[in-house]
N, CA, C and O atoms as CSV, one atom per row, in Angstrom:
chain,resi,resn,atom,element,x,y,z
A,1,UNK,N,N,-25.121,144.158,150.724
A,1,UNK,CA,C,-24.136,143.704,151.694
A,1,UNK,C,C,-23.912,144.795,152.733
A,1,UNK,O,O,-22.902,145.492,152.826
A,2,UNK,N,N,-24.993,144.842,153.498
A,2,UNK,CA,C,-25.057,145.471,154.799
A,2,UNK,C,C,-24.638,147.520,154.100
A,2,UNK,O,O,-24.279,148.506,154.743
A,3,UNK,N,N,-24.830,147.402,153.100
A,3,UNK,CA,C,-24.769,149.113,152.642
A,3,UNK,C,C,-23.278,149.804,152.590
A,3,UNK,O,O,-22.886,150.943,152.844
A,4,UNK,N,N,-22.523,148.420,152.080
A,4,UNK,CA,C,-21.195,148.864,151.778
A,4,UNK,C,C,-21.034,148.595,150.290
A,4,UNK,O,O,-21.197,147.442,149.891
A,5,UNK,N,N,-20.690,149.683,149.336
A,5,UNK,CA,C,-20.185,149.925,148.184
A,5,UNK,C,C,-19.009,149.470,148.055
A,5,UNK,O,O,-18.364,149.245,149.079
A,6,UNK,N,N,-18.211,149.121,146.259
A,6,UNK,CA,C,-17.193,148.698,146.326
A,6,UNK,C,C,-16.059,149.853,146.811
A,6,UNK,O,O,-15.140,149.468,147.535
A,7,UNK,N,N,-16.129,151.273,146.407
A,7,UNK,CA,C,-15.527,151.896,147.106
A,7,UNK,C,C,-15.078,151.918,148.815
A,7,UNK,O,O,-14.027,152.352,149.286
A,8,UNK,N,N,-16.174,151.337,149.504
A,8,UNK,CA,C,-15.999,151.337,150.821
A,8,UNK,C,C,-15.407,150.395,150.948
A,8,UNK,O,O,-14.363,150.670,151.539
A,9,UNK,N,N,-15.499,149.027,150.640
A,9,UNK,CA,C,-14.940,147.990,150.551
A,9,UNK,C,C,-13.613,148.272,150.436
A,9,UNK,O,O,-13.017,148.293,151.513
A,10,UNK,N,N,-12.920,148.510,149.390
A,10,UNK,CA,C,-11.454,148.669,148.947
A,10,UNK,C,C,-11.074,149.714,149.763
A,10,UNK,O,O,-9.917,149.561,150.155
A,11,UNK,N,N,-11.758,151.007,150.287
A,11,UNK,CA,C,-10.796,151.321,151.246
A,11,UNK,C,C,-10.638,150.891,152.275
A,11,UNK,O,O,-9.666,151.198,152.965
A,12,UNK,N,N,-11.653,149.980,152.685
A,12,UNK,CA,C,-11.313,149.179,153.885
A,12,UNK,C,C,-10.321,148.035,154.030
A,12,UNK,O,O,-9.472,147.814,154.893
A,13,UNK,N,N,-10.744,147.242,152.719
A,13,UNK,CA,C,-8.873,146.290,152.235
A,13,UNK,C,C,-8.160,147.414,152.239
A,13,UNK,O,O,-7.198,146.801,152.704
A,14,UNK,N,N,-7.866,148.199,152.171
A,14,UNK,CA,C,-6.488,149.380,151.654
A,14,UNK,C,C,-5.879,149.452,153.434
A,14,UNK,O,O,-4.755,149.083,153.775
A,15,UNK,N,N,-6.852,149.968,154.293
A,15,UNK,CA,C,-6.661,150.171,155.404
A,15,UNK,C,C,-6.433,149.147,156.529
A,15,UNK,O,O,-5.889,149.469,157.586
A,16,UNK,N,N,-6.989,147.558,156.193
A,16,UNK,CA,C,-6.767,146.516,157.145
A,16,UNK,C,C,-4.946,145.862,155.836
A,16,UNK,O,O,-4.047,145.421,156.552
A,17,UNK,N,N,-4.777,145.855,155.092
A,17,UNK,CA,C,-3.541,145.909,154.328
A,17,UNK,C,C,-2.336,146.555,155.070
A,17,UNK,O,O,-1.452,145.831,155.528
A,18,UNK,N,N,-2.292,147.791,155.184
A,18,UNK,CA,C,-1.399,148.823,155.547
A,18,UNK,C,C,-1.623,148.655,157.176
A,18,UNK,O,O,-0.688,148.957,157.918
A,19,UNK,N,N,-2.624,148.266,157.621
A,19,UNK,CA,C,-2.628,147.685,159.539
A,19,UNK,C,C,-1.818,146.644,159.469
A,19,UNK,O,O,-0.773,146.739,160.112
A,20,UNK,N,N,-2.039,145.517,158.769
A,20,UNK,CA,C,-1.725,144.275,159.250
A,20,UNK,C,C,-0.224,143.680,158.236
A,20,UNK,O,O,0.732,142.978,158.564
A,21,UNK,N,N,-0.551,144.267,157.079
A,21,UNK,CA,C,0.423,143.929,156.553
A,21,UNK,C,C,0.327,142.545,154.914
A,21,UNK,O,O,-0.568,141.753,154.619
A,22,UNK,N,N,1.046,142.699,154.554
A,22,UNK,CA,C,0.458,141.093,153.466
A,22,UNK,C,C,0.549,140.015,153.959
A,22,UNK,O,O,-0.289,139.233,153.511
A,23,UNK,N,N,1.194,139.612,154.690
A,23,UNK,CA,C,1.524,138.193,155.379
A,23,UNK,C,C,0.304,138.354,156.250
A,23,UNK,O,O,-0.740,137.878,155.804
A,24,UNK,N,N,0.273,139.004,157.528
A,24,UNK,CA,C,-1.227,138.511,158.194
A,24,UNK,C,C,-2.251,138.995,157.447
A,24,UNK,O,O,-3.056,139.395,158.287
A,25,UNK,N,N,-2.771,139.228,156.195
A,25,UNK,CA,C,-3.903,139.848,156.303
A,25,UNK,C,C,-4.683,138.356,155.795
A,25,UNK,O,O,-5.881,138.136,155.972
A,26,UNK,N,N,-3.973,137.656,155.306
A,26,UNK,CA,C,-4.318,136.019,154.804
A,26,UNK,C,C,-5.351,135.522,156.330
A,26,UNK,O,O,-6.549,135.239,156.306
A,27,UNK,N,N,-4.416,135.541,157.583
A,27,UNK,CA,C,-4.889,134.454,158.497
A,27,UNK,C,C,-5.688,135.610,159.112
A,27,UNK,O,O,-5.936,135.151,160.227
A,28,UNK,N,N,-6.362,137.094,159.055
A,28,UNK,CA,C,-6.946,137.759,159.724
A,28,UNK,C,C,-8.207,137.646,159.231
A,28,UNK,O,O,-9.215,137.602,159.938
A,29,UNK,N,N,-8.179,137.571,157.396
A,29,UNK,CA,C,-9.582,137.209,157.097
A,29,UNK,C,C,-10.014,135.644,157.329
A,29,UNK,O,O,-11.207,135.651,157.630
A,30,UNK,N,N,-9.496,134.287,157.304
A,30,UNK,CA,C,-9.767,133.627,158.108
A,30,UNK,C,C,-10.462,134.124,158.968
A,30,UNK,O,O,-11.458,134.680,158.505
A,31,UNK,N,N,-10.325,134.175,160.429
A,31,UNK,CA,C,-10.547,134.523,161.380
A,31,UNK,C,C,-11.788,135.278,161.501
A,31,UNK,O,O,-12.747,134.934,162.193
A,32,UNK,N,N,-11.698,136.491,160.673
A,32,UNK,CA,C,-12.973,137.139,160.902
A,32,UNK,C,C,-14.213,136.226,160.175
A,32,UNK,O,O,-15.379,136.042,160.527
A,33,UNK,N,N,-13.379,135.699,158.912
A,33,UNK,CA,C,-14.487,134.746,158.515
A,33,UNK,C,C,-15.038,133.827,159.005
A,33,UNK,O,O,-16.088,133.431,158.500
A,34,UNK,N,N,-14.374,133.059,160.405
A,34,UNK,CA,C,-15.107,132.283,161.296
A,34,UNK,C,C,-15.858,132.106,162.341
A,34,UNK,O,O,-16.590,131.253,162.843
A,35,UNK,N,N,-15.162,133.975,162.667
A,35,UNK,CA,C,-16.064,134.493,163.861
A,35,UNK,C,C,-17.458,134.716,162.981
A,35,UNK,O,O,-18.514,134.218,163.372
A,36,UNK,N,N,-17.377,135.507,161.756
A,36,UNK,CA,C,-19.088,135.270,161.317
A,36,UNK,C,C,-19.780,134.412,160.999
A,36,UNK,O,O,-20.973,134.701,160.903
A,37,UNK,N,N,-19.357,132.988,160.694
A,37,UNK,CA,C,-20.099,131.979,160.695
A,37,UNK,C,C,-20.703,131.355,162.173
A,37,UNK,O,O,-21.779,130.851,162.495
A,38,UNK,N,N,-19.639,131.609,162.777
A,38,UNK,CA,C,-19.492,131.457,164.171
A,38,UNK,C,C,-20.748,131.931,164.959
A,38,UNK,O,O,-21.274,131.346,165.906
A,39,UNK,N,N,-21.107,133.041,164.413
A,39,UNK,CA,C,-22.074,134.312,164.580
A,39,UNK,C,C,-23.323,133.748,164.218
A,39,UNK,O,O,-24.214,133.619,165.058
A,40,UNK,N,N,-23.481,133.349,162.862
A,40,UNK,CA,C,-24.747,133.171,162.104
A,40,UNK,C,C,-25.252,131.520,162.572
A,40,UNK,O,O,-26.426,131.163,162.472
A,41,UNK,N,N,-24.129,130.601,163.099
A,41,UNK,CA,C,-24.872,129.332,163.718
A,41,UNK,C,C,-25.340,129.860,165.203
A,41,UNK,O,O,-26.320,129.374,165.767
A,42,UNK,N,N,-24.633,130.783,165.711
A,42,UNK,CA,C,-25.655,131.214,166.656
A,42,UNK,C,C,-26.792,131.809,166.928
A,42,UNK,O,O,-27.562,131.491,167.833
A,43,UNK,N,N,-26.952,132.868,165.994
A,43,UNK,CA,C,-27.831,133.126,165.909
A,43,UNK,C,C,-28.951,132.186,165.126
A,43,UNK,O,O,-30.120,132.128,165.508
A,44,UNK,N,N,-28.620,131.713,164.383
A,44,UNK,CA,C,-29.605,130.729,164.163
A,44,UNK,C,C,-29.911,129.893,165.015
A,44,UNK,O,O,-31.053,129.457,164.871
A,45,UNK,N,N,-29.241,129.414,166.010
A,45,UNK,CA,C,-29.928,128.368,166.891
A,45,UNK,C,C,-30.678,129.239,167.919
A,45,UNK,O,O,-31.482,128.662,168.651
A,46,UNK,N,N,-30.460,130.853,168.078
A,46,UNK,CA,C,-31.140,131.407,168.906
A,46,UNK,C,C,-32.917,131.763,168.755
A,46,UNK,O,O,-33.861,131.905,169.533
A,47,UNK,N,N,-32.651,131.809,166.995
A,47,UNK,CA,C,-34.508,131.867,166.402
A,47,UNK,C,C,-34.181,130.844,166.331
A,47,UNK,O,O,-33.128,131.055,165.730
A,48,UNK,N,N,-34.230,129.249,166.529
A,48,UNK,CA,C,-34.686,127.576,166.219
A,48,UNK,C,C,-35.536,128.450,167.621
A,48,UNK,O,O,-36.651,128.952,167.480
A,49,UNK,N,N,-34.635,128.496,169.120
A,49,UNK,CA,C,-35.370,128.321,170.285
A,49,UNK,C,C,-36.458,129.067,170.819
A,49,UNK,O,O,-37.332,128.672,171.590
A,50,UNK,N,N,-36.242,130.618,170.125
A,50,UNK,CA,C,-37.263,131.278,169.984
A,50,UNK,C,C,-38.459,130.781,169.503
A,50,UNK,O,O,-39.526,130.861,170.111
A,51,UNK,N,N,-38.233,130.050,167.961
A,51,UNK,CA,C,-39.733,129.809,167.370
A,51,UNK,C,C,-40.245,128.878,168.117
A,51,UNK,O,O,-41.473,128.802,168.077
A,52,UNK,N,N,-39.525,127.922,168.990
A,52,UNK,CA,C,-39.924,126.618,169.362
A,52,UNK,C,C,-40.843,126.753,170.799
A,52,UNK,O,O,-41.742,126.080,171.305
A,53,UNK,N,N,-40.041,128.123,171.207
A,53,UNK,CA,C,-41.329,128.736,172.792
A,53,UNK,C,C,-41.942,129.304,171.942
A,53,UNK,O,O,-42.940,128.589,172.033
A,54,UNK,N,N,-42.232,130.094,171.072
A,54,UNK,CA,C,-43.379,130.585,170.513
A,54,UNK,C,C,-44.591,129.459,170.382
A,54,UNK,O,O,-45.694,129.510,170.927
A,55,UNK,N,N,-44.088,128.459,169.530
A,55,UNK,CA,C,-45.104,127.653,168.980
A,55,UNK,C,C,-45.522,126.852,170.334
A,55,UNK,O,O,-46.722,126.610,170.459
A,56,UNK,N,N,-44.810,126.505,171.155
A,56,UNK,CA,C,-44.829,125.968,172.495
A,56,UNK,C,C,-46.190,126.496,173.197
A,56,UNK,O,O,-47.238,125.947,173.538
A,57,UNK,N,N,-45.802,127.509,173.240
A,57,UNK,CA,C,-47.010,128.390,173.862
A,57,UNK,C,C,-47.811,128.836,173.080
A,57,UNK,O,O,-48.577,129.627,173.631
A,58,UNK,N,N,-48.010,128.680,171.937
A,58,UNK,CA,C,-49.448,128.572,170.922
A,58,UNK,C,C,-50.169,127.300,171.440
A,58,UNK,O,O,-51.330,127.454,171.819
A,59,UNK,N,N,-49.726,126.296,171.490
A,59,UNK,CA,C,-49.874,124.846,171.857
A,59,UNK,C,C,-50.639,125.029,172.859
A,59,UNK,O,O,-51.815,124.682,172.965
A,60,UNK,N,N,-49.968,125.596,173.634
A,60,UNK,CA,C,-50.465,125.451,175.940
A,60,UNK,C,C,-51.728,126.285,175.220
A,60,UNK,O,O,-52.749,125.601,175.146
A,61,UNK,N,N,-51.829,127.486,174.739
A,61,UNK,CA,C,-52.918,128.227,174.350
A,61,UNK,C,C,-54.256,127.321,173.579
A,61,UNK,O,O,-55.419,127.259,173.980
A,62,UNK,N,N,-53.858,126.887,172.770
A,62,UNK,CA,C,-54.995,126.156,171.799
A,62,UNK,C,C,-55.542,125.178,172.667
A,62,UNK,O,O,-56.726,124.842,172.687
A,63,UNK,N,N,-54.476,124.657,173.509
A,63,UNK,CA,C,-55.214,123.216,174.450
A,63,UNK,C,C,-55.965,123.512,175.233
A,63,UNK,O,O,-56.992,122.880,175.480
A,64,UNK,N,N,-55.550,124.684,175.859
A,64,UNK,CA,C,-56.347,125.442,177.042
A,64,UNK,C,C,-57.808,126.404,176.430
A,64,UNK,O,O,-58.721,126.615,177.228
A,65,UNK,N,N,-57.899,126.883,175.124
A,65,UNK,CA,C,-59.014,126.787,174.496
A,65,UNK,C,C,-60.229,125.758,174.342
A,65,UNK,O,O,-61.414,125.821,174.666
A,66,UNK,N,N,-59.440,124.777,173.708
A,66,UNK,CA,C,-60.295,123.687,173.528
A,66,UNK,C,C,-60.991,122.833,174.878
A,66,UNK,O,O,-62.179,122.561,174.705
A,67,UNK,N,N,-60.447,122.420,176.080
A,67,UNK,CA,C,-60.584,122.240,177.443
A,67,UNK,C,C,-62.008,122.954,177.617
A,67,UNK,O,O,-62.107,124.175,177.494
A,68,UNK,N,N,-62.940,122.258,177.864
A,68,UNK,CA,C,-64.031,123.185,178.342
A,68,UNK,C,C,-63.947,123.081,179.690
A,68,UNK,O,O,-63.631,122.001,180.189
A,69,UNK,N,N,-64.280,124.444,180.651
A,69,UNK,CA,C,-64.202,124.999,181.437
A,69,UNK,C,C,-65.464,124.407,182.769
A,69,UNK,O,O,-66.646,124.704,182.597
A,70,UNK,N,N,-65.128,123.748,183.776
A,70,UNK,CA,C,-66.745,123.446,184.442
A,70,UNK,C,C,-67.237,124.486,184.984
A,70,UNK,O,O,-66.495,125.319,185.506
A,71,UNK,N,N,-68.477,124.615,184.960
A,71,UNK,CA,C,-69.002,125.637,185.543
A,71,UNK,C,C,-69.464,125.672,187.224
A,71,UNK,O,O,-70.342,124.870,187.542
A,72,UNK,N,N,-69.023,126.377,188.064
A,72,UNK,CA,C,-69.591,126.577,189.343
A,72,UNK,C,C,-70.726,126.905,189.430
A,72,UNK,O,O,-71.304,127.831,188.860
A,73,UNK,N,N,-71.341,125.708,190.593
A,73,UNK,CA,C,-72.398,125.968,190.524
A,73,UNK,C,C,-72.717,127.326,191.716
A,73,UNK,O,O,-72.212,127.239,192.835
A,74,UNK,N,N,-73.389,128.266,191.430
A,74,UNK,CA,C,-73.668,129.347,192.038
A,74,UNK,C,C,-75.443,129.174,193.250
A,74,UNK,O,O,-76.373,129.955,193.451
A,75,UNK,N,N,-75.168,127.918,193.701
A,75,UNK,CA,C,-76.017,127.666,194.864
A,75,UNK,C,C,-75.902,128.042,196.104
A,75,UNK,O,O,-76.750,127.708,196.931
């Protein structure tokens, strides 16, 4: 989990606790928890569009392979 130990963890609850308090710390993790989902459907739709010009342009490539080429005539 991104190279955080439970030690790091709990001092980080210890420290967003004593920021925010017991009453908000309920609707703050919400929040952060939606901004990262929030996060991860974006980024996921950002590799869908990536792979989809990738393969896109494998496509234009392979067609343009296969296409035989006419030759000029050099008269």
């Amino acid at each position: 989990m991104l190279g955080i130990g439970t030690s790091e963890l709990i001092l980080i609850l210890v420290i967003a606790l004593i920021i925010f308090g017991p009453g908000k710390l309920p609707e703050v993790g919400r929040a952060v928890g939606r901004a990262v989902a929030e996060f991860k459907r974006a980024s996921e739709a950002v590799r869908k569009e990536i792979t989809a010009d990738i393969e896109e342009g494998e496509a234009k490539t392979n067609r343009a392979r296969k296409t035989p080429k006419k030759e000029a005539n050099n008269y």
